[in-house]
N, C-alpha and C positions, 0 to 999 in steps of 0.2 A: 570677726576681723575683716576689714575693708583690703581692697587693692595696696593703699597707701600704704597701709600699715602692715603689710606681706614686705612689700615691696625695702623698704625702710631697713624690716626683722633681715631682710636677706644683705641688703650692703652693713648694715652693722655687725655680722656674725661674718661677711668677708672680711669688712674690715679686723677683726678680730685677726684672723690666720692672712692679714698681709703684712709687708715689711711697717714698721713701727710709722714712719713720714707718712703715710698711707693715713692711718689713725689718727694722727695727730691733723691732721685735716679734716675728720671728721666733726672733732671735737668743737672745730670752728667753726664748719659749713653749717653742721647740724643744727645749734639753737635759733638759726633762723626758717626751722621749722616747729615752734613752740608751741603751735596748735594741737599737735597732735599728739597723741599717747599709742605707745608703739603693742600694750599690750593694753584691753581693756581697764578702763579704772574697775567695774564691779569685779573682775579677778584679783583685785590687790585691794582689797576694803576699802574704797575709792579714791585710795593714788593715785595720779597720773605719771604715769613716767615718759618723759617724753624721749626723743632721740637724741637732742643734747648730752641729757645725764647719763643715758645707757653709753654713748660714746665715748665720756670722758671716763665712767666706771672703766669698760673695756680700756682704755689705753692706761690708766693706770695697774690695773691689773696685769696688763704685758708687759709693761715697763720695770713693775715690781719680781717679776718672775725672775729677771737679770740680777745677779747676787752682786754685784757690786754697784748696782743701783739702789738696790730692797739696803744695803750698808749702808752708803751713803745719805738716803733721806730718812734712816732713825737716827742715825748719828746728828745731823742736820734738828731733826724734833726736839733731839735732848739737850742741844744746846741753844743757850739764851742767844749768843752773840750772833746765830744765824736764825734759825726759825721757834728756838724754844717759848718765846711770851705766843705768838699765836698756837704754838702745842698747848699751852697752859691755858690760854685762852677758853681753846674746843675740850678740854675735859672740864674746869668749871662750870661749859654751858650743858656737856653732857649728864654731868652730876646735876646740876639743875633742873631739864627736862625730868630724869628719872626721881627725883623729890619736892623740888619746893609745887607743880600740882596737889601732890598730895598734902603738901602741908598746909594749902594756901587753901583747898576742897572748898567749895562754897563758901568762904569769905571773901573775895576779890570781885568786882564785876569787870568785864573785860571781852570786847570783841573776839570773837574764837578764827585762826585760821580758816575754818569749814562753813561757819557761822555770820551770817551778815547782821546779826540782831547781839545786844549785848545779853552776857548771862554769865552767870557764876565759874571760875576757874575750875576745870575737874580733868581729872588724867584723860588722854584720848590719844588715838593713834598718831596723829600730828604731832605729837611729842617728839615721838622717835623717827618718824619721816623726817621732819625738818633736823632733826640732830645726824639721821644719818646723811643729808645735804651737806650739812657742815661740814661734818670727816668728809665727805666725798671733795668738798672745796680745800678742804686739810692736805688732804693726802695728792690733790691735784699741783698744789704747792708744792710740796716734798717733792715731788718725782720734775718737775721742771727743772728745781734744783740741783737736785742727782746728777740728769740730764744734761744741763747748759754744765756742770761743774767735769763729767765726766767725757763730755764727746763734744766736741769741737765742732760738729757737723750740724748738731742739734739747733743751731743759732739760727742756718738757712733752712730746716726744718721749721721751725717758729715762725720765720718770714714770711716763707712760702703757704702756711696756713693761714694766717692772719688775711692774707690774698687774697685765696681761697672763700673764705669767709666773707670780706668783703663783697666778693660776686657774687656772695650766696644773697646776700642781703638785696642786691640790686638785683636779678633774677626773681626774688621772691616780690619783690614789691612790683618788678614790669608782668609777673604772673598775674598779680590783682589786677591790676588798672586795667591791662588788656582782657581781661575774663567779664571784670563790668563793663568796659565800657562795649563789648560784643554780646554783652547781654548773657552773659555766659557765668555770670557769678556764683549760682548755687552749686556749679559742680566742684568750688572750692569745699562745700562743705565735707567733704572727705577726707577732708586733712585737719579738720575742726573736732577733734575725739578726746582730747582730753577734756578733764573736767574742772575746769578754767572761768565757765561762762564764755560768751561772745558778745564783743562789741564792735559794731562799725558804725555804717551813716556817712551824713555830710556837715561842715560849716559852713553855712551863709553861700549853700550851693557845690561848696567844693568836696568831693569825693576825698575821704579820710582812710589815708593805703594804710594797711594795716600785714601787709604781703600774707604767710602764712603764721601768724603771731596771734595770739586771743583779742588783743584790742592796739591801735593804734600806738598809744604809751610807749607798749613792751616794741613794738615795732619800730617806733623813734627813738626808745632808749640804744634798741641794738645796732642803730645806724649809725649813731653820733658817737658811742663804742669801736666798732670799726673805721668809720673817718678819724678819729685819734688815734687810734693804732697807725693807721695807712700813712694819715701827714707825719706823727714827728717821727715813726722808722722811717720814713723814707731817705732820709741821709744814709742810710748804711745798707738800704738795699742795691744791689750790683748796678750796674751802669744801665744796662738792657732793660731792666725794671723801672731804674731810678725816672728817665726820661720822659716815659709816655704814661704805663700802664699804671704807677705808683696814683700820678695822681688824678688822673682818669677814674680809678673806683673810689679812692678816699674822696672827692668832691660827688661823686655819681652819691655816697650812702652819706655826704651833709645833702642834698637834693632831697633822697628817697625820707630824713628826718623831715623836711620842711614839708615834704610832701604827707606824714604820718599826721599832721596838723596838731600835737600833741604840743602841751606848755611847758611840760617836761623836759621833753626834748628840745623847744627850744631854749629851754633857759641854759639847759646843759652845753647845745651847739655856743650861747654866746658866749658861756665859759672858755669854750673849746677855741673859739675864732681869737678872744682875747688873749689866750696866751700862745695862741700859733702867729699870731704878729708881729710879737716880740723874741720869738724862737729863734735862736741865730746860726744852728746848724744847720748846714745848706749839703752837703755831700764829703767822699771820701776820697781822698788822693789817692793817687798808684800807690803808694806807702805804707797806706792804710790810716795817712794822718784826716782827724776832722775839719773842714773847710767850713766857713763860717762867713755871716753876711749879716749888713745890720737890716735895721728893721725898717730903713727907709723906701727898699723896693718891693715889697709885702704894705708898704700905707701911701704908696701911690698906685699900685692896683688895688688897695679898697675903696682910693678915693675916687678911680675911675669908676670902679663898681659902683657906689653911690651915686655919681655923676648922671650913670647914664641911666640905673633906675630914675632918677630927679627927670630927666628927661622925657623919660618915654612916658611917666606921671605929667608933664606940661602938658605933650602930645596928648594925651588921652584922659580927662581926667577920672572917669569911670577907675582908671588904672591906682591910681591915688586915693580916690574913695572907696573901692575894695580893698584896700590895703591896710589903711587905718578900721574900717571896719574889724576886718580881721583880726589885726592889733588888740581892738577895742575889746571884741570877743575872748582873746584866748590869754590874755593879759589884767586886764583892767576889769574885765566882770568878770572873770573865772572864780574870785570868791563869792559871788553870789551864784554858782551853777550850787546843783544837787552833791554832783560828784565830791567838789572842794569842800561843803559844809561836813560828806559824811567822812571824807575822807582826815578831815580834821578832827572829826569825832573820835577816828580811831588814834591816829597819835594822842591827842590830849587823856584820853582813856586807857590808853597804856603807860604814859608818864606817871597817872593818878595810881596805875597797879605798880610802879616802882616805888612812890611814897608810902603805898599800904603797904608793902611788904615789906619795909624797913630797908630798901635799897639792895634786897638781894635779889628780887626778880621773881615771875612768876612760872619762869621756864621757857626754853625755847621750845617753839610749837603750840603755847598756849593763846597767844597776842595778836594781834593783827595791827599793825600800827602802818602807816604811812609817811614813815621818815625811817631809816635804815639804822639812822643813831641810837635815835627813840628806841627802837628793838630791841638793840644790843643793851640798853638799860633797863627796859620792862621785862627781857627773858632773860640777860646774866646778869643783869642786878649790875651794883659799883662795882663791885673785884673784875667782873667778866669786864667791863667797858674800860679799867684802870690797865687788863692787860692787851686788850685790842689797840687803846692809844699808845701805849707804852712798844708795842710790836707796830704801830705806824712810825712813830719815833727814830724809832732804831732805824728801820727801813731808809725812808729819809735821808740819815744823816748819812748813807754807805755812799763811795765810790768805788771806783776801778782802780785798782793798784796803778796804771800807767792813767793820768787822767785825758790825756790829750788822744784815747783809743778807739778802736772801735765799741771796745765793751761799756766803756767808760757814755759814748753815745748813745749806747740801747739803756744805759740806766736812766740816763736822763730824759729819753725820750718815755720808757714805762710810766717813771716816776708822772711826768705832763699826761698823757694816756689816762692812768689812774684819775688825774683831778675831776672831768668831765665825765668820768665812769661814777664818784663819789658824787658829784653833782645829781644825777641821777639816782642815785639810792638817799642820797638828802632828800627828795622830792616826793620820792614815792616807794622807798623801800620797805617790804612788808614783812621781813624775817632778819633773823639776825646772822644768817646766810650771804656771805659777801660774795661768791659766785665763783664759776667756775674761770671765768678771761679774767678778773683781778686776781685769782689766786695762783693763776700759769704768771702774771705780771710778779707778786709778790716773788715765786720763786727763782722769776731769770734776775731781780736786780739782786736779792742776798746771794745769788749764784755768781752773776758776774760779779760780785765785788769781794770772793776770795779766788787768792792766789789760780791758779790753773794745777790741776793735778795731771796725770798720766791721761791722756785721752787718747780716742780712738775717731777714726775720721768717716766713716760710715754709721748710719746708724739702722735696724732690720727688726 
């Protein structure tokens, strides 16, 4: 074990025995250090585990220990009306994992999680790694719910992570730029331990930040992640937040995407920009009523913004023809790179092992696909993907008992959050693993959108 990964082992096992807000920051600073594996892979038949999921293990694990938390999110599981179609979900994809491999043994061809070459379906430990992923995104769900339903306090606990998080992101990407551009780069390889592979490089000159992430992608997905967190809470974060800092880091991690040079990311960010235009929650009254604004002062600062790109392209035209280049690059010939043909290989190869299988899936952990939907149909087959839609559905259609609330805001703002997080797993998701930030989102909107029970205003 390296420095890093001493270093790492030791704030995660504090974090462990400190008050719970403590944690739950972890949970969000952490996967923007997703290069690294906190305990060697060849000590876990070569898993990686990184700091993220060790973080979020640990806080649910703390969280669960509280008896009237560990009640509340099995209560929560077992019922449809709040979280039961995703309970139902993650045991048809766990039953799956543990049989349709074996049923499926050498009749299926199929990219393997571990595997970059195709070859016949056969049990492997990736089975049960990625299924135990999923309960960990399960149970990461539950316990927000619990959480946001039981303690009142929990809500600027969330906020204050998400924050948190955001600076980790901007932090990790100003580590890279400044390590290369001092010529200082290899000594990031120390945070590079999982076993992930590494990608960097440049486009058409430009240096592709990748902060401490395995390749730029996953480092533009988790920016444009955090800038939708950052813009649409920001209505209901406190006065002292709302002003400067709110969006100082949510614009800082849409930068640090553009700067990831990933297509990913930006198709996701343009998601993200399209529907923050027309977002019309602006902040919170003394009241705690939502303040609202139309979308006309939000499209005369993007028309400035355009403007004066347009301009300083007149001035320069170097500035102009780099830019459609770029364009030209990450857009337009992206179907003809390596990456896009293979990466298409693997969706289209995993749709083909949902028709072989007769639509029940070949397991989660067997697939490797490159569309997050795709997944969810190649490893839980129809029934798994009939109740992932059916548990988006529901989700969806909840509000806030008072609608004009604070809680009623943070649901609508998850809900828009989520869309550019699912943009991103349309694009390039490789498991049927919805993740650890959509599954704390799933459980604060089914949370806020029942009643308030007895709460408690600290939380430890």
């Amino acid at each position: 074990m390296n420095a890093p990964q001493i270093v790492a082992l030791i704030v995660l096992f504090g974090g462990l025995i400190a008050p719970l807000p403590v944690l739950a920051c972890l949970v969000f600073i952490l996967p923007s250090f997703g290069a690294m594996a906190v305990v060697p892979p060849s000590l876990l038949l070569g898993t990686s585990l990184t700091p993220g999921s060790l973080a979020a293990f640990f806080f649910v694990l703390r969280a669960l220990m509280r008896p009237e938390v560990f009640r509340e999110a099995l209560a929560a599981l077992g019922d449809f009306r709040r979280l039961g179609w995703l309970a139902l979900f993650f045991v048809v994809a766990a039953i799956g994992a543990a049989l349709l491999p074996r049923l499926f043994a050498g009749e299926i061809q199929v990219y393997g999680m571990r595997t970059p070459w195709l070859g016949a379906v056969e049990p492997t430990v990736a089975n049960f790694t990625q299924t135990g992923y999923l309960f960990l995104s399960l149970l990461t769900t539950a316990v927000f719910f619990a959480l946001i339903r039981k303690e009142s306090a929990f809500r600027e606990t969330f906020l204050n992570a998400v924050l948190a998080g955001g600076v980790a992101v901007i932090a990790t990407g100003l580590v890279y730029i400044i390590a290369n551009a001092t010529g200082q780069g290899d000594v990031l390889q120390a945070f590079h331990t999982a076993d992930y592979g590494y990608s960097a490089g440049a486009i058409l000159g430009q240096l592709r930040v990748l902060g401490l992430t395995p390749e730029p992608s996953v480092f533009g997905q988790l920016a444009v992640s955090f800038c939708a967190l950052l813009l649409f809470f920001r209505p209901v974060y406190p006065r002292k937040l709302w002003r400067w800092k709110i969006p100082v880091v949510g614009w800082g991690c849409a930068v640090m995407a553009f700067l990831s040079t990933s297509s990913t990311a930006y198709a996701s960010m343009f998601a993200l920009l399209g529907l923050y235009l027309f977002y019309d929650a602006y902040a919170l009254s003394k009241e705690g009523i939502v303040l609202r604004q139309t979308a006309g002062r939000k499209m005369t600062a993007a028309f400035a913004f355009v403007l004066i790109v347009l301009l300083a392209a007149l001035l320069d035209s170097s500035v102009l023809t780099y830019s459609a280049d770029m364009v030209d690059t990450l857009i337009f010939k992206k179907m003809e790179t390596v990456s896009y043909i293979e990466r298409s290989r693997w969706t289209l190869t995993g749709l083909n092992a949902f028709m072989e299988s007769y639509g029940l899936g070949v397991g989660a952990g067997s697939v490797r696909t490159s569309n997050f939907f795709a997944n969810i149909l190649a490893s839980t087959g129809l029934p798994g993907a009939l109740l992932f839609f059916a548990f988006l559905a529901r989700l969806y259609s909840r509000h806030a008992p008072q609608r004009d609330s604070r809680d009623e805001a943070m649901i609508k703002a998850a809900k828009l959050a989520l869309i550019p997080m699912f943009a991103s797993l349309f694009l390039a998701g490789t498991t049927p693993d919805f993740g650890i930030v959509p599954g704390a989102l799933f459980g604060m909107i089914a949370g806020l959108a029942q009643p308030m029970q007895k709460t408690r205003q600290g939380n430890s």
